[in-house]
N, C-alpha and C positions, 0 to 999 in steps of 0.2 A: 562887555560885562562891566567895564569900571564908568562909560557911561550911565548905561541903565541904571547904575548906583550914584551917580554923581558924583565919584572920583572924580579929580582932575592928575593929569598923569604927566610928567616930563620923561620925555624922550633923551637918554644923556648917552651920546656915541664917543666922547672924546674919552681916553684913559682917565685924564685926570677928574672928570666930572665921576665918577666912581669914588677917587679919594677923597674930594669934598664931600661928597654926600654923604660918607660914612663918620664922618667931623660935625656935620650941621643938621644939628635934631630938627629946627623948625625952621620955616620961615614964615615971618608976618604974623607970628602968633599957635600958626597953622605945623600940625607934625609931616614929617616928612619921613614918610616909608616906604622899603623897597618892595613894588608889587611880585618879583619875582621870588621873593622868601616869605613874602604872606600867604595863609593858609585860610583857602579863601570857596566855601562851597559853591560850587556853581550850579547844583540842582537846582536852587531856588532862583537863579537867574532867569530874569522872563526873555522871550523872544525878542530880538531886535529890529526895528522896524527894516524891511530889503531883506533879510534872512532867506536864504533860498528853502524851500519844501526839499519831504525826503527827494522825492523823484525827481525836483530840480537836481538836485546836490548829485543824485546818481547820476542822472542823465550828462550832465556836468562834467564828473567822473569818466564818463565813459569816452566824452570827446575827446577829453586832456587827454587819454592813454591813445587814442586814434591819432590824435593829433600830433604829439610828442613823445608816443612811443614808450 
């Protein structure tokens, strides 16, 4: 999704990368927001290129639960 838009997105797994980011509005000019608190439609999201079909996605589905139970 934040491809198809052109978002570019950091990935921040350490604790304290949390408490810098909510101290540092921008960087390089550019804002910095957290995607998990934006409110953000995804209907208008178009398809992304490898997206599995419905009946991929079932079919898919059906293995994983064969497979793993």
């Amino acid at each position: 999704m934040f491809a198809a838009r052109k978002f570019e997105v950091l990935f921040l797994y350490d604790p304290w990368d949390e408490f810098v980011m909510d101290h540092l509005r921008e960087a390089e000019g550019k804002p910095l927001r957290p995607a998990e608190r934006r409110k953000l439609d995804l209907a208008d999201t178009a398809k992304t290129e490898g997206a599995l079909s419905e009946q991929e996605a079932q079919s898919f589905t059906v293995w994983l639960k064969e497979t793993f139970g």
